[in-house]
C-alpha positions as CSV (number, residue, x, y, z in Angstrom):
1,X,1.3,1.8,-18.4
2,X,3.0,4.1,-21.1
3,X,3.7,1.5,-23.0
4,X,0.0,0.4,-23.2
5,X,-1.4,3.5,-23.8
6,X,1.2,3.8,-26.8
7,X,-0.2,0.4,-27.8
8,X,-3.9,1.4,-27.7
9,X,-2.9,4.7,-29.5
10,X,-1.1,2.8,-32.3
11,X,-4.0,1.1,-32.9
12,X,-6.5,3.7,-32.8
13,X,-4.3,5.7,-35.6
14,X,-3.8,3.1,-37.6
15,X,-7.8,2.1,-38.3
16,X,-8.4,4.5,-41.1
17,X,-5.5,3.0,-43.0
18,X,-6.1,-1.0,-42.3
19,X,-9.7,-0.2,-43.2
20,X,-8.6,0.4,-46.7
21,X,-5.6,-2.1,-46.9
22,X,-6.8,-4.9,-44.6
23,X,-10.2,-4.5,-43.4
24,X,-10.4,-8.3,-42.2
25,X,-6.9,-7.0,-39.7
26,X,-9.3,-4.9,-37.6
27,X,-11.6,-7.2,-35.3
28,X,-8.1,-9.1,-34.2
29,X,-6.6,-5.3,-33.4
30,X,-9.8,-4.2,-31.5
31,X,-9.4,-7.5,-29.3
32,X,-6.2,-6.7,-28.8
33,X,-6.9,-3.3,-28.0
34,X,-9.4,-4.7,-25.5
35,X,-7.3,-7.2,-23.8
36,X,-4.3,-4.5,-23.5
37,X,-6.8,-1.9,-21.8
38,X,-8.7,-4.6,-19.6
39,X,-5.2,-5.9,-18.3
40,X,-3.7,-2.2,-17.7
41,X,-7.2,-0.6,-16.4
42,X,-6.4,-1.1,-12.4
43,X,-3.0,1.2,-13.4
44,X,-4.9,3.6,-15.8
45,X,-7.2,4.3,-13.1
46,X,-4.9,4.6,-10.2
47,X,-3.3,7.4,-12.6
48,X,-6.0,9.3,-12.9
49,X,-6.9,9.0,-9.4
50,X,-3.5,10.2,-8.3
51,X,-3.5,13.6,-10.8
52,X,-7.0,14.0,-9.2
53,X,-5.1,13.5,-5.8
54,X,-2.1,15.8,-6.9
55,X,-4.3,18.9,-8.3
56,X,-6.6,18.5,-5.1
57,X,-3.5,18.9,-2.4
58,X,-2.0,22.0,-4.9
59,X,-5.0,23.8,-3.3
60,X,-3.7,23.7,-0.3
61,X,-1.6,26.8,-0.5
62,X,1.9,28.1,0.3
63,X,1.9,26.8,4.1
64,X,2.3,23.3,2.9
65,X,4.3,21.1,1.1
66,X,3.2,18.5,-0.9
67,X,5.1,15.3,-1.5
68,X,4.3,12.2,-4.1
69,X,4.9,8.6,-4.1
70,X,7.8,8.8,-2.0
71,X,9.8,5.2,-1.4
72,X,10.8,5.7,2.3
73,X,13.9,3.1,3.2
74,X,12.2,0.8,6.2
75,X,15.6,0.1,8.1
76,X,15.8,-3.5,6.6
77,X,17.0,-3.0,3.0
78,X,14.0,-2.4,1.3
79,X,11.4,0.5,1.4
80,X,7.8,1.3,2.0
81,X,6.0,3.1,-0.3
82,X,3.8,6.5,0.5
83,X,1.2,7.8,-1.8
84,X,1.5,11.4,-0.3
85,X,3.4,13.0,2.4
86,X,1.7,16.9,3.3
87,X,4.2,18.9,5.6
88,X,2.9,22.0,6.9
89,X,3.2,24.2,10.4
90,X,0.3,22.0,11.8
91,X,1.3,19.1,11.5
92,X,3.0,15.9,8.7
93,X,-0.3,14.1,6.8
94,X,0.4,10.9,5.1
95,X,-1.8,9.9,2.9
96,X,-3.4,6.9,1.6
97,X,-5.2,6.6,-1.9
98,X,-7.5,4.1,-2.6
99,X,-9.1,4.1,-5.8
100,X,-11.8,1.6,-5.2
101,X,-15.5,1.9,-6.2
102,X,-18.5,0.0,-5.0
103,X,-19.2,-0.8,-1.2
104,X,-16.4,-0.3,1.3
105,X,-17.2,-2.5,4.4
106,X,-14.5,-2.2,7.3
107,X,-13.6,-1.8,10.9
108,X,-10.3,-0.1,12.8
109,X,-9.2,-4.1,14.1
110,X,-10.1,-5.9,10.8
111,X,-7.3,-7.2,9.3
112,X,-9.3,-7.5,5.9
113,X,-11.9,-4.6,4.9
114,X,-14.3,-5.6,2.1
115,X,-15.0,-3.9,-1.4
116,X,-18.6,-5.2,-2.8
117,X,-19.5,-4.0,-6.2
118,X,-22.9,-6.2,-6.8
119,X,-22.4,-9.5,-6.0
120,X,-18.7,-9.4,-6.2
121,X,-16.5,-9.1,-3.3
122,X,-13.0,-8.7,-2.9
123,X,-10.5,-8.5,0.2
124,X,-7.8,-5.8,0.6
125,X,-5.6,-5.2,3.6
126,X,-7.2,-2.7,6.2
127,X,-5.8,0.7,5.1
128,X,-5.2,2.1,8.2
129,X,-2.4,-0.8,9.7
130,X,-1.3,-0.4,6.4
131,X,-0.5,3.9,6.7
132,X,0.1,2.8,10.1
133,X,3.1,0.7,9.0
134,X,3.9,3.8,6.4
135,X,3.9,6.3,9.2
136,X,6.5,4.2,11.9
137,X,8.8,4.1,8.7
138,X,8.3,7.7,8.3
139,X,9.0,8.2,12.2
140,X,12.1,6.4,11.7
141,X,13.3,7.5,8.7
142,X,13.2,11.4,9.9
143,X,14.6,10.0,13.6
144,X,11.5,11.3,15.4
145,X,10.2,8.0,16.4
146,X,8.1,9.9,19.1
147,X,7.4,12.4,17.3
148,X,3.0,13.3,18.1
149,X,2.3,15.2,15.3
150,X,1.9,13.2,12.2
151,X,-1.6,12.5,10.7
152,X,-3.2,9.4,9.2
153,X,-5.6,10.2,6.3
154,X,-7.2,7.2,4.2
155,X,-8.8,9.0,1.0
156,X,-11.0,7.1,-1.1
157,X,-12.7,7.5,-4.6
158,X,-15.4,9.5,-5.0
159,X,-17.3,6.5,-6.9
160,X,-17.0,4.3,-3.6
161,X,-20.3,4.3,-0.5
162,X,-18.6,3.9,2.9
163,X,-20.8,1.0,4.9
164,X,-19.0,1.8,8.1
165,X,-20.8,0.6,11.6
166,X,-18.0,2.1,13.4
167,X,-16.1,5.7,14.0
168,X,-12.3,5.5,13.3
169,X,-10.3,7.2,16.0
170,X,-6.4,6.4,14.8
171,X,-6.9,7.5,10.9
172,X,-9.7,10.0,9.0
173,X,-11.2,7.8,6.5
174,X,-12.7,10.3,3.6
175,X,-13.3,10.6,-0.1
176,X,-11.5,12.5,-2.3
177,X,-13.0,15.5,-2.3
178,X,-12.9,16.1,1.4
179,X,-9.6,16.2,1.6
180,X,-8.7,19.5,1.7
181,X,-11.3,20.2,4.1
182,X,-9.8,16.8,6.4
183,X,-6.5,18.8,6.6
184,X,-7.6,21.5,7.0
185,X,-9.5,20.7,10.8
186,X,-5.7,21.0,12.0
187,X,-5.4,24.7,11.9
188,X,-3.3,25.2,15.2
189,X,0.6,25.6,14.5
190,X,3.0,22.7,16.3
191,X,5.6,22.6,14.6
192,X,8.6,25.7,14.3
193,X,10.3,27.1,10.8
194,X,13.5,24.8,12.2
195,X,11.7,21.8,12.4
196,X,10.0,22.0,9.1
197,X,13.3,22.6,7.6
198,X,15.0,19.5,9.0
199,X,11.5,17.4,8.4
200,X,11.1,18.6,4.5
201,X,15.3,18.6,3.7
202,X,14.9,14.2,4.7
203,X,11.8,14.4,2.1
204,X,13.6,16.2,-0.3
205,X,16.2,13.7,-0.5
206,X,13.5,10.5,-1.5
207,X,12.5,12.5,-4.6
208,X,13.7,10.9,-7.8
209,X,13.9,12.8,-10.9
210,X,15.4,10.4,-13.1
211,X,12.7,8.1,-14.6
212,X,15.0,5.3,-15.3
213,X,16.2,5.5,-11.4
214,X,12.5,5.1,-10.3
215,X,11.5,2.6,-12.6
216,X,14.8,0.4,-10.5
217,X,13.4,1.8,-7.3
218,X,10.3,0.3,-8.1
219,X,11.0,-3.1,-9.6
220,X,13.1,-3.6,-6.5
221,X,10.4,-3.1,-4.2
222,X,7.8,-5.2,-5.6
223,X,10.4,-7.6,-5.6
224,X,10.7,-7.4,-1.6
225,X,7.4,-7.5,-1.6
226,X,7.2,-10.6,-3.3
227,X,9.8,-11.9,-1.5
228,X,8.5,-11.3,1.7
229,X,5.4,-12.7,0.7
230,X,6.2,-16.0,0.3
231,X,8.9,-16.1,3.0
232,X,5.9,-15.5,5.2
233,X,4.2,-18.2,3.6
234,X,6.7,-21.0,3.9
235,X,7.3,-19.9,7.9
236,X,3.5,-20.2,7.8
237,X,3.8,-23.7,6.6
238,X,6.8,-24.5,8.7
239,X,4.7,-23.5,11.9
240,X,2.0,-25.9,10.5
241,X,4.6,-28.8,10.5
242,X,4.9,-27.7,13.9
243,X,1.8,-28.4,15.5
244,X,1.6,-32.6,14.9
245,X,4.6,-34.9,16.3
246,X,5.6,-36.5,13.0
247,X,6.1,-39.6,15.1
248,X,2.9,-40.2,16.5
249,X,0.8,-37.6,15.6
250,X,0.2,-35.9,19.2
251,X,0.3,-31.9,19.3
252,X,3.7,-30.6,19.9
253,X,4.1,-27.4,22.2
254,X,7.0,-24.8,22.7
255,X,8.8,-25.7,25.7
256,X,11.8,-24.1,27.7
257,X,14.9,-26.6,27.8
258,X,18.6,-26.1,29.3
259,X,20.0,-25.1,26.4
260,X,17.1,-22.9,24.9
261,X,13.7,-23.2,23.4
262,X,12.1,-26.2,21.6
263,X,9.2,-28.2,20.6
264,X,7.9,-31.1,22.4
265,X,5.7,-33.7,22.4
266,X,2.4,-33.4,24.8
267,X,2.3,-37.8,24.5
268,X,6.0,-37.4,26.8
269,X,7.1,-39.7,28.3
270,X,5.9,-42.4,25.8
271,X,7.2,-40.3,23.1
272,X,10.2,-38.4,23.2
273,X,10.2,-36.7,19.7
274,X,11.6,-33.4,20.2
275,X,12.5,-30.4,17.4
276,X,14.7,-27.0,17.5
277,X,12.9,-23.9,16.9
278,X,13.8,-22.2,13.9
């Protein structure tokens, strides 16, 4: 994103002098400027959402501790990602930002919620499984996999209209603004100076100060993502091979055999066509 606001910058300084020397230069720079903007805008305004974020949690005062984009190791190799982590007395709050604007249509056991913006609609994985997932790699990561007293907070842009028909009762879904005021509704201490200690020392040691170190940390898990992604896809395609008998086209079902599980044909006995389970 640097890189593209350097880009745009460039451009925007060197006007006054193409204008003189070569006038017919500029209409190809201000598409160029346009395309670079359009294609880094998402990131531009996830930035800006995030300071917004960032200054808004400062306000929270000297009983809490604020953490930022945090890359939490899952257990697996790879990590998961966490907009904000909030440790205080009364409780952990992880946070998820979602800088969306437009209509936000959604229910606690959607797997998809809905962003409308006129006639436009796109798809984006329920937030709350998703801080759900955040918050069990938390749990593990800190060894408190029972631990009661961590808080799911979806925080939306202010430019967004919720078009909710339900309550949530596992996550507060807000906008930004109320997010102090989310928070703060847990006012009753839980948790002792000890356990703080231990809970914000684990925390301590995810922050990266080195740029260059982040920028890997990054790359890498996009990468698992990615990866991940399309092993899903091909096991979704293997199960789909699954289904038929190849040899005469009956459904094939998961049966128990002596020697473990397997798939068979439902046409037995007049076809035998059987296949391991991968």
């Amino acid at each position: 994103m640097k890189k593209a606001l350097l880009i745009i910058l460039g451009i925007i300084l060197l006007l006054p002098v193409l204008i003189i020397l070569a006038p017919f230069a500029i209409p190809f720079l201000l598409l160029a400027g346009i395309l670079v903007l359009k294609r880094q805008y998402p990131a531009i305004k996830g930035a800006v959402g995030e300071r917004y974020v960032n200054k808004e949690l400062i306000k929270l005062g000297e009983n809490y501790r604020i953490y930022h984009d945090l890359y939490v190791p899952n257990g697996e190799g790879g990590t998961s990602q966490v907009d904000h982590v909030v440790t205080s007395p009364y409780g952990i709050f992880v946070i998820e930002t979602k800088h969306y604007e437009g209509w936000i249509f959604g229910g606690e056991k959607q797997k998809q919620w809905t962003q409308t913006i006129y006639k436009r609609k796109e798809k984006f994985l329920n937030p709350i499984w998703q801080n759900y997932g955040h918050i069990q790699t938390i749990k593990k990561y800190i060894d408190q996999e029972d631990f009661a007293y961590i808080h799911s907070i979806i925080a939306f842009s202010q430019n967004s209209t919720f078009k909710f028909k339900e309550d949530f009762h596992s996550a507060k879904v807000i906008q930004f603004p109320q997010l102090i005021q989310a928070i703060k509704e847990w006012d009753s201490p839980v948790l002792n100076e000890t356990q703080l200690k231990s809970i914000d020392a684990a925390l301590e040691r995810l922050i990266i100060i080195d740029q260059n170190a982040k920028k890997e940390i990054k790359r890498k898990h996009v990468e698992d993502i990615k990866h991940n992604r399309k092993a899903k896809v091909r096991k979704e395609k293997e199960e789909t091979k699954q289904q038929k008998c190849p040899k005469c086209g009956g459904a094939l079902s998961l049966k128990k055999g002596k020697y473990g599980s397997f798939y068979g044909c439902s046409s037995y006995p007049k076809c035998r066509y059987t296949s391991k389970v991968s």
